[in-house]
Kinemage of the C-alpha trace (Angstrom):
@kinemage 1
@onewidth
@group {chain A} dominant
@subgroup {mainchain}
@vectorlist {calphas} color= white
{ca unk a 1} P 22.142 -32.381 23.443
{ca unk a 2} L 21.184 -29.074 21.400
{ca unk a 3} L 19.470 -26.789 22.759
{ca unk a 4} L 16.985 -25.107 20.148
{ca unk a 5} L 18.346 -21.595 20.527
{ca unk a 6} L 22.205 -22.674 19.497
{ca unk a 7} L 23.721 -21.682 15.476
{ca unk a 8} L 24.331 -25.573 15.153
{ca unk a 9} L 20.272 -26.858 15.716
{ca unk a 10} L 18.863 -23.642 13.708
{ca unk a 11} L 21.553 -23.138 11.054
{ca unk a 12} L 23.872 -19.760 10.929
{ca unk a 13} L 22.122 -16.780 12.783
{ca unk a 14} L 20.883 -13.845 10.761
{ca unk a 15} L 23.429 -10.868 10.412
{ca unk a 16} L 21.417 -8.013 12.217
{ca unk a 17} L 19.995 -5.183 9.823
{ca unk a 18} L 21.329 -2.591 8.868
{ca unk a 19} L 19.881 0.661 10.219
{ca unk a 20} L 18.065 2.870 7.276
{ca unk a 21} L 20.735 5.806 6.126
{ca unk a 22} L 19.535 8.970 7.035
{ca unk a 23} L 18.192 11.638 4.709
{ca unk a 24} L 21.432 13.123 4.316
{ca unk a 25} L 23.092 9.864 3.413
{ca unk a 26} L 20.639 8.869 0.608
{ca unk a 27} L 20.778 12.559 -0.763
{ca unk a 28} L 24.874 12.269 -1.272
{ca unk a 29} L 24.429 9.141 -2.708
{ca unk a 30} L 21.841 10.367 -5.396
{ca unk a 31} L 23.747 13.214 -6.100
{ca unk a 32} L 27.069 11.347 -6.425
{ca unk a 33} L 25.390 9.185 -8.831
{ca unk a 34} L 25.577 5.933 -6.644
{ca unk a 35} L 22.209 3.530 -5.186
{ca unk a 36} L 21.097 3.970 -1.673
{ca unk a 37} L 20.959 0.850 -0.399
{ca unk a 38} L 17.920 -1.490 -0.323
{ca unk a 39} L 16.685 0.347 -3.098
{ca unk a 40} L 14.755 -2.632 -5.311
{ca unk a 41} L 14.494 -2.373 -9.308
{ca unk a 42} L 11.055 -4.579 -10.095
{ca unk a 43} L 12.088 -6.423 -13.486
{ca unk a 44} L 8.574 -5.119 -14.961
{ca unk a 45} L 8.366 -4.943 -18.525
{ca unk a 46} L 5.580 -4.579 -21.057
{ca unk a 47} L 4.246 -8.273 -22.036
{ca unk a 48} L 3.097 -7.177 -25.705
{ca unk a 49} L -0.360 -9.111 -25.254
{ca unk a 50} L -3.594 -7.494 -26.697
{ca unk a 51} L -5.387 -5.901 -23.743
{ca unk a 52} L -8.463 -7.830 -22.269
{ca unk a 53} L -11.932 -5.981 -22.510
{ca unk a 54} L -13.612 -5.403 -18.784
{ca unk a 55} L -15.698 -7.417 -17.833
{ca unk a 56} L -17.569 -5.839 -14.898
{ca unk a 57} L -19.852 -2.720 -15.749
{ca unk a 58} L -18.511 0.400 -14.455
{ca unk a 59} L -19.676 1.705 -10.933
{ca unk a 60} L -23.429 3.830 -10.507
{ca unk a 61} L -22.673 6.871 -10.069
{ca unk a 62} L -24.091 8.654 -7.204
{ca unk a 63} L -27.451 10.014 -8.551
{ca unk a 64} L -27.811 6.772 -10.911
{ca unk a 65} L -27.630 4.310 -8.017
{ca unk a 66} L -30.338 3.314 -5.266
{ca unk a 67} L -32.193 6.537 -3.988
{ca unk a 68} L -31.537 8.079 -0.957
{ca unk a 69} L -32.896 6.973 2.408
{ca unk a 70} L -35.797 8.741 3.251
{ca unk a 71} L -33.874 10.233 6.826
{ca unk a 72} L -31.196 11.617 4.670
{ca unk a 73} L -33.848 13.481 2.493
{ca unk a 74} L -35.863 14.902 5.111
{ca unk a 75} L -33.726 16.137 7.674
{ca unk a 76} L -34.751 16.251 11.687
{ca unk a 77} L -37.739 13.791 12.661
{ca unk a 78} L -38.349 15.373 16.240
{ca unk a 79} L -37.672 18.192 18.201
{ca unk a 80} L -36.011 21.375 16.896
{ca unk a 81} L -38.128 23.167 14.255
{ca unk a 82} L -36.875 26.660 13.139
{ca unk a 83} L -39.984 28.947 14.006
């Protein structure tokens, strides 16, 4: 039998990362012109369409939205008055 934890039942075991390369590493490698590694390129590029119109209104601004609470307004219920 196979036990579940053995390269044959679960296919070929994962090479262990690689550690990240230190500050100084990445810098040489900029500055020599070559990639650090794990650096990923997204393959983003602009589609062409026409641009959509929103369709949500824009947020209230503060003083246009709901009005305050009156505890916020009026400051201390109770207790210390300036006298």
């Amino acid at each position: 039998l196979l036990s579940p934890a053995s390269p044959q039942a679960s296919g070929p075991v994962p090479a262990a990362p690689q550690p990240a390369p230190s500050f100084a590493e990445v810098l040489r490698l900029v500055q020599s012109g070559q990639e650090p590694p794990g650096v990923r390129r997204p393959q983003a590029s602009p589609t062409g369409d026409t641009p959509t119109a929103s369709r949500l209104p824009p947020p209230a601004k503060p003083w246009e939205g709901r009005p305050l609470e009156p505890a916020l307004t009026r400051g201390p219920q109770h207790g210390s008055a300036h006298r």
